[in-house]
C-alpha positions in Angstrom: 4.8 27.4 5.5 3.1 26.6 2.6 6.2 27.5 0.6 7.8 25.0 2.4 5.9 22.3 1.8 5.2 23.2 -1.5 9.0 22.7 -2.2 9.3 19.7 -0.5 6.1 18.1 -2.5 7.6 19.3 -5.7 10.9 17.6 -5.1 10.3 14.0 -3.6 7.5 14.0 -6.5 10.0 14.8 -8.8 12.1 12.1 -7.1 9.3 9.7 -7.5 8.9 10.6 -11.2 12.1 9.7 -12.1 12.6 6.3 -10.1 9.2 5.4 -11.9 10.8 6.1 -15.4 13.3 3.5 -14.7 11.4 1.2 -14.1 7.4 -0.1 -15.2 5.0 2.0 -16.5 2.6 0.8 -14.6 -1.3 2.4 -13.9 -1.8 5.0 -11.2 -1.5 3.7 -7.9 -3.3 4.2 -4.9 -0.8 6.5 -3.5 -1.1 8.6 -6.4 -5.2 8.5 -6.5 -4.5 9.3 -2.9 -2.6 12.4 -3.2 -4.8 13.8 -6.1 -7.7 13.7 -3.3 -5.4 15.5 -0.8 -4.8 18.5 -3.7 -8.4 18.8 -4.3 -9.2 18.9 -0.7 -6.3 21.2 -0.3 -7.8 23.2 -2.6 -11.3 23.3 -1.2 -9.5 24.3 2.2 -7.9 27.4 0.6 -11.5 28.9 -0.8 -12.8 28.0 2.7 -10.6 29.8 4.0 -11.8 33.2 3.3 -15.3 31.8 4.4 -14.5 30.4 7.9 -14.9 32.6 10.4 -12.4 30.4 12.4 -9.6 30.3 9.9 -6.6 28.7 12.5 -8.7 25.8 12.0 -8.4 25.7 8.5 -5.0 26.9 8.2 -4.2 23.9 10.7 -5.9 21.4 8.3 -4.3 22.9 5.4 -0.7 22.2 7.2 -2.2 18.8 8.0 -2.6 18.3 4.6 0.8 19.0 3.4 1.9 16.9 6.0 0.5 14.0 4.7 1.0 14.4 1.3 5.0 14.5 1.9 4.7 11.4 4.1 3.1 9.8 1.5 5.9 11.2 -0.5 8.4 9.9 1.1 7.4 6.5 2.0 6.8 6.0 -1.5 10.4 7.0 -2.6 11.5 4.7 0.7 9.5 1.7 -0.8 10.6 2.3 -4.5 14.5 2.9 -3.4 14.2 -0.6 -1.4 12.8 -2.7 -4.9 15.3 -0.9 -6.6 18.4 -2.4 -4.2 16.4 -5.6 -4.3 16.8 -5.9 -7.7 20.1 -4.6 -8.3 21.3 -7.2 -5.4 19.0 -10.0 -6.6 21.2 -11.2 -8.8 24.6 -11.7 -5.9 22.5 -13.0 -3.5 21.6 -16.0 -6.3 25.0 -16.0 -6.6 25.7 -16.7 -2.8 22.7 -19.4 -2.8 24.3 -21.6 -5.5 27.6 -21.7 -3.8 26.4 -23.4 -0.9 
């Protein structure tokens, strides 16, 4: 499973990256900040882990984890492939207002 996910992370991030390169560079936002907490908490689930003597419970917070990160993922390349039609149609729909 977490092969899965990892895949999936690596490609909408990927995604992300390049929509971002077209347009600003802008400072990290909070959706980035956000999913640099998940990793580390990610992380800290995997060495606890081994230390938990109920480890379905972490395994089940790890998933949750991945989870989140990809919906954060892909709401982010959802948002960002929305500004981009907005301004690549911007310019028609000014068109369309001036005629009337």
């Amino acid at each position: 499973m977490e092969a899965y996910f990892a895949s999936q992370i690596k490609e909408r991030a990927g995604e992300l990256r390049q929509l971002e390169e077209e347009s600003s560079n802008a400072p990290a936002a909070d959706w980035q900040r956000e999913l640099a907490v998940l990793d580390s908490t990610y992380a800290q689930l995997k060495t606890e882990l081994y230390r938990n003597p109920e480890p379905d419970m972490v395994l089940d917070a790890m998933n949750r984890n991945l989870q989140i990160r990809v919906d954060i993922l892909n709401q982010q390349l959802r948002t960002r492939e929305r500004m981009l039609e907005y301004h690549t149609d911007e310019p028609e729909v000014a068109k369309n207002n001036r005629k009337r």
